[in-house]
C-alpha positions as CSV (number, residue, x, y, z in Angstrom):
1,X,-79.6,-138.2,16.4
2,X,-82.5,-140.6,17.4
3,X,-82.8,-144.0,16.0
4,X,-85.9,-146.1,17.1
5,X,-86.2,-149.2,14.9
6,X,-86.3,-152.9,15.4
7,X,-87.9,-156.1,14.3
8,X,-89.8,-158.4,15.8
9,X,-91.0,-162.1,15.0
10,X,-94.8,-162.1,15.2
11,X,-96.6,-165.2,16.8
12,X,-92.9,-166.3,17.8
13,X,-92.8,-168.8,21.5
14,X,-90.5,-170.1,23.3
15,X,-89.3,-174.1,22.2
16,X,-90.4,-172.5,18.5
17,X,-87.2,-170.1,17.8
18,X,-86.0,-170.3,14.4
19,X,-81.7,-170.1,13.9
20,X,-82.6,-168.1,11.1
21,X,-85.6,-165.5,13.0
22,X,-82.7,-165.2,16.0
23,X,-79.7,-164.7,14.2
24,X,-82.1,-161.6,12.0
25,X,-83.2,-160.0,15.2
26,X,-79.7,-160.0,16.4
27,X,-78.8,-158.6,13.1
28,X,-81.2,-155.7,13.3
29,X,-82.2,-155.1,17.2
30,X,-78.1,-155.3,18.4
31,X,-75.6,-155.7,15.8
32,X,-77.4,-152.0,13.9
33,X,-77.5,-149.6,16.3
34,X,-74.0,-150.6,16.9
35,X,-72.9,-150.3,13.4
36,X,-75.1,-147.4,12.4
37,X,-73.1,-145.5,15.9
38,X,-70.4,-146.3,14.6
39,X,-70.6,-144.9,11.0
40,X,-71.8,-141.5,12.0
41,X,-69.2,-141.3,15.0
42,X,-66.8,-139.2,12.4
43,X,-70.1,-137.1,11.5
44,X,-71.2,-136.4,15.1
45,X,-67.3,-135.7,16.4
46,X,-67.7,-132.7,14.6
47,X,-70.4,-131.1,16.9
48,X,-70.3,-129.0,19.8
49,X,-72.5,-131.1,22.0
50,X,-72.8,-135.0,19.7
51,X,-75.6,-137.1,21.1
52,X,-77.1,-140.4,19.8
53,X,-80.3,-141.8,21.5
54,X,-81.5,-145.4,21.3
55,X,-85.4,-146.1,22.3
56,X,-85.8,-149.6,23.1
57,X,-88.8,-151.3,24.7
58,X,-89.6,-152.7,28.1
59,X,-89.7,-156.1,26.1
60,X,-86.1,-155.7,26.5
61,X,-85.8,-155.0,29.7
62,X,-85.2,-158.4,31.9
63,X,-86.2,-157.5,35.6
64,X,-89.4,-156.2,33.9
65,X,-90.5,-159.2,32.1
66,X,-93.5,-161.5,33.0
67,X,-93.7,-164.0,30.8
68,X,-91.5,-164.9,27.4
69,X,-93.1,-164.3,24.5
70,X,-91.5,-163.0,21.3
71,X,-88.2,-164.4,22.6
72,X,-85.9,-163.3,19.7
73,X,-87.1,-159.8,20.5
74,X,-86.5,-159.3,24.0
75,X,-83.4,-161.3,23.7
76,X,-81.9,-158.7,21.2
77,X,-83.5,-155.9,23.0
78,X,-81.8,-156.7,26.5
């Protein structure tokens, strides 16, 4: 399986983070590949060789980062 989805708060800066556009990024970009893994685990067990891949984005990735923009994003992401 290969799952490549997220959300991301257009326009979004640093010092203008909504609780609401954080906690949904969370929701989405961490909490559902977690949850989605973990409802097809019983499904993929059966297999010979099971494999799920995550794509993510180098927005996620914190040694890669040069400035902060779309913070709830890369937060999620990392």
């Amino acid at each position: 399986m290969i799952a490549n989805a997220g959300m991301l708060v257009r326009g979004e800066r640093f010092g203008e983070i909504s609780e609401a556009d954080l906690k949904q990024s969370f929701r989405v970009n961490a909490l559902g590949p977690v949850l989605l893994t973990q409802a097809l685990t019983p499904l993929l067990a059966r297999g010979k060789r099971p494999r799920i891949v995550y794509l993510s984005s180098v927005l996620g990735s914190i040694a890669s980062r040069d400035s902060f923009y779309v913070p709830s994003y890369c937060i999620s992401k990392a």
